[in-house]
Backbone as XML, in Angstrom:
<?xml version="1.0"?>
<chain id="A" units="angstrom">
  <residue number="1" name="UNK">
    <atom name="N" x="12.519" y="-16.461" z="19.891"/>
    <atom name="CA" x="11.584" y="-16.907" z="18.883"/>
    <atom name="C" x="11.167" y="-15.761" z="17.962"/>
  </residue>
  <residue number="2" name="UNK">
    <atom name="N" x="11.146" y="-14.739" z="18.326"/>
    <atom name="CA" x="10.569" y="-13.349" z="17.596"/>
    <atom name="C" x="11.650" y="-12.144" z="17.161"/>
  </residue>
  <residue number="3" name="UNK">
    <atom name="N" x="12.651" y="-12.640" z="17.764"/>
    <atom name="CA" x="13.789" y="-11.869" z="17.557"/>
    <atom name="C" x="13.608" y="-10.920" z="16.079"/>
  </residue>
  <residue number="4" name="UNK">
    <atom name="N" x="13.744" y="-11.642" z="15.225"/>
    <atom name="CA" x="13.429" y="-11.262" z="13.523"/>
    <atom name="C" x="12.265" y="-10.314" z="13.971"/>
  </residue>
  <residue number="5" name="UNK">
    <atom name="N" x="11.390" y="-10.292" z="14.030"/>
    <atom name="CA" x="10.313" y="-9.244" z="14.042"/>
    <atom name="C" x="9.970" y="-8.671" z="15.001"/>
  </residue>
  <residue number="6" name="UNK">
    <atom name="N" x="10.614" y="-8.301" z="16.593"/>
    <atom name="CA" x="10.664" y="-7.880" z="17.425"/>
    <atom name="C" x="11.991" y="-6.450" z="17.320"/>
  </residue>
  <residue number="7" name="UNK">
    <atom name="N" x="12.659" y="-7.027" z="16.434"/>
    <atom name="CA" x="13.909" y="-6.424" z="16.293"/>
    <atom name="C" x="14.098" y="-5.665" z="15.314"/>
  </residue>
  <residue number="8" name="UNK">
    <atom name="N" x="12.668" y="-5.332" z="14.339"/>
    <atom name="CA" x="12.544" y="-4.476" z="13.401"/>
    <atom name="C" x="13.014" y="-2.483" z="13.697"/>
  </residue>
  <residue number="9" name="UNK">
    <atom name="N" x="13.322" y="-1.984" z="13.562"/>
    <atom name="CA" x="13.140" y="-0.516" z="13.830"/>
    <atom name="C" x="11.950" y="-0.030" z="13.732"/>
  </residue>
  <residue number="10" name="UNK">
    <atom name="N" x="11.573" y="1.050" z="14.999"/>
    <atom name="CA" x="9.988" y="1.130" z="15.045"/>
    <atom name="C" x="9.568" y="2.501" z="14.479"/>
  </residue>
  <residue number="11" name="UNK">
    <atom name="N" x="10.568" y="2.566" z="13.303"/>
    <atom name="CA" x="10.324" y="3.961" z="12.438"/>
    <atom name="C" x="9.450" y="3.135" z="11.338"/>
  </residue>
  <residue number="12" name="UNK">
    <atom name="N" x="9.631" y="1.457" z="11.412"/>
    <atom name="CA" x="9.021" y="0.374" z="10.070"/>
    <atom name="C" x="7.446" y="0.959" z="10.594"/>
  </residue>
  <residue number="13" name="UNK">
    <atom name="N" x="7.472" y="0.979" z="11.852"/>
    <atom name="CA" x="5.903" y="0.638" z="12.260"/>
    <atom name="C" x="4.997" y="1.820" z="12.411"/>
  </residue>
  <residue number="14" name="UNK">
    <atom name="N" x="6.026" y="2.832" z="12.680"/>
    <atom name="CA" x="5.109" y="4.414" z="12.842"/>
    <atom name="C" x="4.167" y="4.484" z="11.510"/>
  </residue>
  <residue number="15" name="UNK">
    <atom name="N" x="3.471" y="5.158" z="11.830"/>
    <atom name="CA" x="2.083" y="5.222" z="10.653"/>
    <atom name="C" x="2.385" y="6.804" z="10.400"/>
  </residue>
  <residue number="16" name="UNK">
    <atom name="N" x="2.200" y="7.214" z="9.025"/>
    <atom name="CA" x="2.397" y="8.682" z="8.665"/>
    <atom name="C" x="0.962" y="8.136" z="7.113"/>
  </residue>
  <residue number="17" name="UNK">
    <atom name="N" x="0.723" y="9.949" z="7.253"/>
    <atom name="CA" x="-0.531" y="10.055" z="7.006"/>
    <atom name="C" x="-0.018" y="10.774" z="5.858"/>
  </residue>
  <residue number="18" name="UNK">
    <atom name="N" x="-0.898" y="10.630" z="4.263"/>
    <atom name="CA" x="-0.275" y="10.824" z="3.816"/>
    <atom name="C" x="-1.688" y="11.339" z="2.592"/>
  </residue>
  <residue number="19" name="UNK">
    <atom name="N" x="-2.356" y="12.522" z="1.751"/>
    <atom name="CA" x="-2.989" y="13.072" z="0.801"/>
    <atom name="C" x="-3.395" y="12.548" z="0.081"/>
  </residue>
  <residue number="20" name="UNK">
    <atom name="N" x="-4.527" y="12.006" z="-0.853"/>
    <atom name="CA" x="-3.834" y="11.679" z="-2.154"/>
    <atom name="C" x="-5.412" y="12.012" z="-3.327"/>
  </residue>
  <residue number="21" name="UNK">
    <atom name="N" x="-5.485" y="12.172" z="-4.229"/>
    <atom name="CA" x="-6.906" y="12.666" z="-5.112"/>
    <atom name="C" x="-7.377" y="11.252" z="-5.390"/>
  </residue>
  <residue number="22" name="UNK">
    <atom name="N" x="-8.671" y="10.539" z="-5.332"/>
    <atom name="CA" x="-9.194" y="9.580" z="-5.890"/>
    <atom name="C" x="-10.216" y="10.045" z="-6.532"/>
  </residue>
  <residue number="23" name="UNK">
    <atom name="N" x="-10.842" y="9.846" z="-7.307"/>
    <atom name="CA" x="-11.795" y="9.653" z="-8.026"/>
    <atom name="C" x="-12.242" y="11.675" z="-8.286"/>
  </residue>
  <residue number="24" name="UNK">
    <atom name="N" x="-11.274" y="12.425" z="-7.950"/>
    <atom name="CA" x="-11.708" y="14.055" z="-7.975"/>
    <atom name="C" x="-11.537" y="14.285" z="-5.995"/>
  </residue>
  <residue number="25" name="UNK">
    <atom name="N" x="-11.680" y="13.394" z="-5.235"/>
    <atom name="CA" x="-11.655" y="13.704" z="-4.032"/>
    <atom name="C" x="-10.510" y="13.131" z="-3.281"/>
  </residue>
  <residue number="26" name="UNK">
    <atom name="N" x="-9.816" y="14.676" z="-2.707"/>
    <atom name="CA" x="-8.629" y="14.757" z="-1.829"/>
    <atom name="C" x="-9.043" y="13.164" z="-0.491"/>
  </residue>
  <residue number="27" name="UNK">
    <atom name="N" x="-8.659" y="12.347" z="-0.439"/>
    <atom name="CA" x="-8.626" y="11.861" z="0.942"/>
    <atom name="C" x="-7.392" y="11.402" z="1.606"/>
  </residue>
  <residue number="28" name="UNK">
    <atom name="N" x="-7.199" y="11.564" z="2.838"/>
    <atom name="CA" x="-5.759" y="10.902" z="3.423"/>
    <atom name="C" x="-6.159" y="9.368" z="4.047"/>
  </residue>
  <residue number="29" name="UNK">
    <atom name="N" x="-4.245" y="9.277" z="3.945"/>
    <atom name="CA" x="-4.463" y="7.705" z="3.956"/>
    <atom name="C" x="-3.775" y="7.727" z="5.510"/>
  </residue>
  <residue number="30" name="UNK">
    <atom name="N" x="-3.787" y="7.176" z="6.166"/>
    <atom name="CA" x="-2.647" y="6.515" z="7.701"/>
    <atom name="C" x="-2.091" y="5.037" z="7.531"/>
  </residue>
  <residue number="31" name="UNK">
    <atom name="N" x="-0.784" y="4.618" z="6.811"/>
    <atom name="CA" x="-0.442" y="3.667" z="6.631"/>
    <atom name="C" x="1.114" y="3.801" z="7.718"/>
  </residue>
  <residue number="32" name="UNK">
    <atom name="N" x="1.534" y="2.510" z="7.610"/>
    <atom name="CA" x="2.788" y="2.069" z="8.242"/>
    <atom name="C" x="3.974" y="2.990" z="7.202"/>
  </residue>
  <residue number="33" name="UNK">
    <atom name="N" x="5.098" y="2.867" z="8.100"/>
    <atom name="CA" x="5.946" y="3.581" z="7.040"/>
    <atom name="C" x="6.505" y="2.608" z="5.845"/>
  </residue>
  <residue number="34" name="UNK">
    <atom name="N" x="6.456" y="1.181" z="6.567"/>
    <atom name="CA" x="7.083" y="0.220" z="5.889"/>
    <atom name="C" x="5.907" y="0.187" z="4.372"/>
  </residue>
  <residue number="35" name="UNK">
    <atom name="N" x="4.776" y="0.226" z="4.484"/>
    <atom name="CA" x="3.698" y="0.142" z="3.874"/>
    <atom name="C" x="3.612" y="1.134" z="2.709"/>
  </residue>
  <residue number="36" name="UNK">
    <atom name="N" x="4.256" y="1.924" z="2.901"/>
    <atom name="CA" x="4.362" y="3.007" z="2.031"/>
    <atom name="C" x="5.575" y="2.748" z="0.806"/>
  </residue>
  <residue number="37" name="UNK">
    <atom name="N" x="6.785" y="2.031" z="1.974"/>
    <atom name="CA" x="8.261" y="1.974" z="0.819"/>
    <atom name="C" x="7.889" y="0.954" z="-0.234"/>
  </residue>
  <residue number="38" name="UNK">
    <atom name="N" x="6.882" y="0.085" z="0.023"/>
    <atom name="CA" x="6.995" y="-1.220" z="-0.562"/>
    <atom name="C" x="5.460" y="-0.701" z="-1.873"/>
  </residue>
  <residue number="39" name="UNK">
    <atom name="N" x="4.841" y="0.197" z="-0.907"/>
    <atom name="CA" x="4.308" y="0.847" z="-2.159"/>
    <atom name="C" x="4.374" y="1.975" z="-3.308"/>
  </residue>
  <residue number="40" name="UNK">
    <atom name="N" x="6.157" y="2.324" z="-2.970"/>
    <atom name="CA" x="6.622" y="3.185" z="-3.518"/>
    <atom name="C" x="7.405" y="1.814" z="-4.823"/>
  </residue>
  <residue number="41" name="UNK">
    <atom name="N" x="7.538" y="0.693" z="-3.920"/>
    <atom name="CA" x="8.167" y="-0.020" z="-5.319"/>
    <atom name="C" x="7.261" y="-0.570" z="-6.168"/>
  </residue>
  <residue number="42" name="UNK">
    <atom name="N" x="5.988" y="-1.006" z="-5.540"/>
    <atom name="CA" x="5.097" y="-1.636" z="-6.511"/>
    <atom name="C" x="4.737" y="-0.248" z="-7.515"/>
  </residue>
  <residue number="43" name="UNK">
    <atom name="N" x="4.573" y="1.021" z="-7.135"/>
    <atom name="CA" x="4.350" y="1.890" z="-8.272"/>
    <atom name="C" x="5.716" y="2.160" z="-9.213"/>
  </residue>
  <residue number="44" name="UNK">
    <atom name="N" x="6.889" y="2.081" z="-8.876"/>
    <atom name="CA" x="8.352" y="2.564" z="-9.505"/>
    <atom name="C" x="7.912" y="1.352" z="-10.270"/>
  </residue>
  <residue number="45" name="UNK">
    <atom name="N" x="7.671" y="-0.153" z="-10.112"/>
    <atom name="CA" x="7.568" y="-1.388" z="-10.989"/>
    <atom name="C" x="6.673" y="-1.262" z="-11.908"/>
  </residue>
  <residue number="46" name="UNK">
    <atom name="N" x="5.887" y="-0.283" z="-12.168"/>
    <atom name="CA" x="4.511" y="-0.081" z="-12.883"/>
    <atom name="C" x="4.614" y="1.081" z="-13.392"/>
  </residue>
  <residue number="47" name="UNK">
    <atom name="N" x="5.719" y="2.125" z="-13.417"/>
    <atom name="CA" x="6.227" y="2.992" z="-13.917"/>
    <atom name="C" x="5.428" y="4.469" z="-13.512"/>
  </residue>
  <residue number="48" name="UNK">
    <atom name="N" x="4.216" y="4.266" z="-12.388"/>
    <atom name="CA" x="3.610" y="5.145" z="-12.036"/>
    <atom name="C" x="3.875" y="5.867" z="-10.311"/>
  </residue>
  <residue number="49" name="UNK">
    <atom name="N" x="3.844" y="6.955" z="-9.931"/>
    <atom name="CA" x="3.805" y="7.504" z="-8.691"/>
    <atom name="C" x="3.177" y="7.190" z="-7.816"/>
  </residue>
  <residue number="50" name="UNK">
    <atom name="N" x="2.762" y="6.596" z="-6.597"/>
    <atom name="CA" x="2.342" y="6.268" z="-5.276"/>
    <atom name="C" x="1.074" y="6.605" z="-5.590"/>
  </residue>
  <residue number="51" name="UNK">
    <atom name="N" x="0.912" y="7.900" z="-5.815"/>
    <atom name="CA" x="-0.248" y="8.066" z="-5.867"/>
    <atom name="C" x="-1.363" y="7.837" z="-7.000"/>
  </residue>
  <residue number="52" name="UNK">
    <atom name="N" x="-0.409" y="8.102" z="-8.301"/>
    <atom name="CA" x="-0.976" y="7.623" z="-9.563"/>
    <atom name="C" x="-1.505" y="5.489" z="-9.251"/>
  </residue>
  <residue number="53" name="UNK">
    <atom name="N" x="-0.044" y="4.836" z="-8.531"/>
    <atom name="CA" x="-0.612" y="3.136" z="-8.466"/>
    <atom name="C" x="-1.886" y="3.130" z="-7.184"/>
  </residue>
  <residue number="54" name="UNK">
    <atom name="N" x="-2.272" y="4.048" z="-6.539"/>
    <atom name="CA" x="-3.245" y="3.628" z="-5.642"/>
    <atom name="C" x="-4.502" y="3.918" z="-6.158"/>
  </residue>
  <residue number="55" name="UNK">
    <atom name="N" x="-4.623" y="5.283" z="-7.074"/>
    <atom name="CA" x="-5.658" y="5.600" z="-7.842"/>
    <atom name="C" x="-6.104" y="4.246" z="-8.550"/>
  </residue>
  <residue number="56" name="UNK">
    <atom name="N" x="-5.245" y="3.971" z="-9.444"/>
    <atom name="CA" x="-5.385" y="3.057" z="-10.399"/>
    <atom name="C" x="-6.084" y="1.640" z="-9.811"/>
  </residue>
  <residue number="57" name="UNK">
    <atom name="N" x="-5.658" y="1.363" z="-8.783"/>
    <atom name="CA" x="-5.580" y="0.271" z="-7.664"/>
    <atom name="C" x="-7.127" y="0.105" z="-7.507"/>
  </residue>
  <residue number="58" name="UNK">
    <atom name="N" x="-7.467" y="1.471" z="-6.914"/>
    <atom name="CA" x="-8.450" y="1.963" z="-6.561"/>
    <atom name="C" x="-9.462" y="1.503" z="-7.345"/>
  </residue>
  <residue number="59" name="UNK">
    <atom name="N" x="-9.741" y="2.218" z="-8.918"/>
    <atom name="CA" x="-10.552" y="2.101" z="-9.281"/>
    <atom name="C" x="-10.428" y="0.767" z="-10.041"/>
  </residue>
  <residue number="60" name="UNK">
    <atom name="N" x="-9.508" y="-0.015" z="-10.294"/>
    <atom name="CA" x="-9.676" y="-1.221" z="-10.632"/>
    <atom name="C" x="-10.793" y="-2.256" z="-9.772"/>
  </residue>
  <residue number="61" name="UNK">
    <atom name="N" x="-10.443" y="-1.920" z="-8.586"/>
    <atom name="CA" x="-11.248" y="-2.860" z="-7.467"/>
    <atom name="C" x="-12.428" y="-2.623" z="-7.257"/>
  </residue>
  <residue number="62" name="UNK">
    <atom name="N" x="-12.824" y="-1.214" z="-7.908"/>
    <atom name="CA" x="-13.905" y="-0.456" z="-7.957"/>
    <atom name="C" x="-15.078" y="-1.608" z="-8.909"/>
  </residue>
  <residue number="63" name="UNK">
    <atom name="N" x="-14.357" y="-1.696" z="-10.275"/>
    <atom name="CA" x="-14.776" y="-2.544" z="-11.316"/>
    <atom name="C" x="-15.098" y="-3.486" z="-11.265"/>
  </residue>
  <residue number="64" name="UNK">
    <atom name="N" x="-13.965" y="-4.394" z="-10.320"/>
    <atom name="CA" x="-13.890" y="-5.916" z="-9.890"/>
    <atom name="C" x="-15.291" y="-6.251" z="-9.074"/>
  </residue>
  <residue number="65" name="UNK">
    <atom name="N" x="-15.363" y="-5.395" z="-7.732"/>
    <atom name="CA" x="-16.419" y="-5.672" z="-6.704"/>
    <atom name="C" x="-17.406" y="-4.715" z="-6.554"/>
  </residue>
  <residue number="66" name="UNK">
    <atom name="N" x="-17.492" y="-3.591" z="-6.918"/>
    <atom name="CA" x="-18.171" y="-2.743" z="-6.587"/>
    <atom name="C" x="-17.901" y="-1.199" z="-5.987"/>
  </residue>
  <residue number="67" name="UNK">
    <atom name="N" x="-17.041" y="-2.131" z="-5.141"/>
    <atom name="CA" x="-16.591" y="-0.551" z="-4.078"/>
    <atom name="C" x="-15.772" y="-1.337" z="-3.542"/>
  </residue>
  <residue number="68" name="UNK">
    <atom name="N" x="-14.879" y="-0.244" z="-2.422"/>
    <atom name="CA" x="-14.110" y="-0.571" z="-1.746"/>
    <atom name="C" x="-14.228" y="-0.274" z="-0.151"/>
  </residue>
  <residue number="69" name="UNK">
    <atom name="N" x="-14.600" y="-0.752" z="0.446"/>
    <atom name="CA" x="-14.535" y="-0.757" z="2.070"/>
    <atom name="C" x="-13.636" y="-0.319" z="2.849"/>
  </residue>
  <residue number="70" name="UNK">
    <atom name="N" x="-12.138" y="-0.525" z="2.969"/>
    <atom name="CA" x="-10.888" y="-0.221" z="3.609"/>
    <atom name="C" x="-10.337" y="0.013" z="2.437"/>
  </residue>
  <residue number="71" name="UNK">
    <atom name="N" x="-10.068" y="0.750" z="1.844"/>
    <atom name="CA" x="-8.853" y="1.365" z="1.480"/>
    <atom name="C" x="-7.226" y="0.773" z="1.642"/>
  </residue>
  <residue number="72" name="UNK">
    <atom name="N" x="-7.028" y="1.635" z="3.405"/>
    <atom name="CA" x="-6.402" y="0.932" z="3.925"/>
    <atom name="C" x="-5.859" y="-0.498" z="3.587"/>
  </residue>
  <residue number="73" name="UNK">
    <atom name="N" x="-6.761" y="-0.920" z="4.139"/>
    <atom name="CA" x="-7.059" y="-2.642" z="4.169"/>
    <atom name="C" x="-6.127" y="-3.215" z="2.942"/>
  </residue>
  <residue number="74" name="UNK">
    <atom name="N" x="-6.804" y="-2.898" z="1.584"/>
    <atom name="CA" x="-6.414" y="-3.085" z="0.406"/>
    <atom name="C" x="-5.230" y="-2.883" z="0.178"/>
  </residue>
  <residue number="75" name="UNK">
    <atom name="N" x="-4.367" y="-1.930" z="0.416"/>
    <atom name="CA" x="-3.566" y="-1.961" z="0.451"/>
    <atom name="C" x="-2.137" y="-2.616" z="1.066"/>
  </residue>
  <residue number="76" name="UNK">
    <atom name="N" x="-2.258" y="-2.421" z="2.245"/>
    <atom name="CA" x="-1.588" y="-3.378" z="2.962"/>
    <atom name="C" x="-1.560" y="-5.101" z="2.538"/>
  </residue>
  <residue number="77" name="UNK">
    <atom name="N" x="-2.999" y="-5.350" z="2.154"/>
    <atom name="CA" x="-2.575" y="-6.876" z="0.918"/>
    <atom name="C" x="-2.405" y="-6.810" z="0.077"/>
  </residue>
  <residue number="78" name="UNK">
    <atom name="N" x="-2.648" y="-5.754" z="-0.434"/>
    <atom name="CA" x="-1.653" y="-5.618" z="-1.716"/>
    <atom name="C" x="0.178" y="-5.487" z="-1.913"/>
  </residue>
  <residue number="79" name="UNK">
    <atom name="N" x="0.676" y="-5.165" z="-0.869"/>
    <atom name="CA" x="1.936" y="-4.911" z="-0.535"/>
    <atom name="C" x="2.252" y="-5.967" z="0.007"/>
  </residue>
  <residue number="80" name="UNK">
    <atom name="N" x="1.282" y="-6.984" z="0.999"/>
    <atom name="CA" x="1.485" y="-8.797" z="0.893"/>
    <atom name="C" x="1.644" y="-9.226" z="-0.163"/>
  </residue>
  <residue number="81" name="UNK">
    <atom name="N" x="0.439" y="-9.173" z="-0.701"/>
    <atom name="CA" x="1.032" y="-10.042" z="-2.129"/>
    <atom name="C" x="1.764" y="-9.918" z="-3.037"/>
  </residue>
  <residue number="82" name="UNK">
    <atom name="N" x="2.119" y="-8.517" z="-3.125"/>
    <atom name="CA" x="3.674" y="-8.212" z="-4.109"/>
    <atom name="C" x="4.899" y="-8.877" z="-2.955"/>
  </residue>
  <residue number="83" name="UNK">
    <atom name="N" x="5.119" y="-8.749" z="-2.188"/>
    <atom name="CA" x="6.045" y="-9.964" z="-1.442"/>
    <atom name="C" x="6.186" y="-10.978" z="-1.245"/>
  </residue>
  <residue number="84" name="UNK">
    <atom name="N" x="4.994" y="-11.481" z="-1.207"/>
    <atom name="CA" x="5.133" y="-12.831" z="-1.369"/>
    <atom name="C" x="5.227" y="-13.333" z="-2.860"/>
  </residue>
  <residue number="85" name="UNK">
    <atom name="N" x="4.598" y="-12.725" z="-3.632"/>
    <atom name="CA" x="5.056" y="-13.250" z="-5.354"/>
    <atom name="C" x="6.325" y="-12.744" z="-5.500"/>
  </residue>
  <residue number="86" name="UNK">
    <atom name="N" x="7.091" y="-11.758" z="-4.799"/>
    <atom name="CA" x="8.310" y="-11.987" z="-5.257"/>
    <atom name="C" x="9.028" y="-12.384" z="-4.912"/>
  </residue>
  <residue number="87" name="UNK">
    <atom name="N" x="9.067" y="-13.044" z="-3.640"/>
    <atom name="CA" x="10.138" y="-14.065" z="-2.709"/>
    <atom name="C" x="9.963" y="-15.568" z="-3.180"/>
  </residue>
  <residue number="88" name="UNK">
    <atom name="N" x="9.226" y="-15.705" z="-3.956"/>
    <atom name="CA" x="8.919" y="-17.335" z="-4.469"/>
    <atom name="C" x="10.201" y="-17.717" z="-5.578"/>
  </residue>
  <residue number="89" name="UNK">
    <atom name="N" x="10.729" y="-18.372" z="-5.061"/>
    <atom name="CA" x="11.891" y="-19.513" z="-6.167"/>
    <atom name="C" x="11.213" y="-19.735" z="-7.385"/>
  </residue>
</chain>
């Protein structure tokens, strides 16, 4: 039944930690590795660097709600929902 996602390589799942400047302040992130490639394409699709689309990300959501709580968090649905809008017929 799980085969498909049991059978992933568990280099997808290792978490690597990774720098980045927001707002003037250095903070690190701990994401999946898979989490990272798929946010290396949503920034290559937006013509900006990993770190330039999370900034941006960042302070957009900043605008939207206020602040941001998980970081993290945000991200990882954000890398949902660029998959799932692009697997749609």
């Amino acid at each position: 039944m799980c085969e498909l996602y049991a059978s992933q390589s568990p280099e997808l799942y290792h978490v690597s930690k990774k720098s980045i400047r927001l707002q003037g302040v250095v903070t690190s992130l701990a994401l999946e590795n898979k989490i990272w490639q798929v946010l290396k394409q949503i920034a290559e699709q937006e013509n900006l660097s990993v770190p330039q689309f999370i900034s941006t990300l960042y302070q957009e959501s900043i605008e939207r709600h206020g602040k941001v709580d998980n970081l993290a968090s945000l991200l990882r649905i954000s890398c949902i929902t660029y998959l799932l809008n692009n697997t749609k017929t």
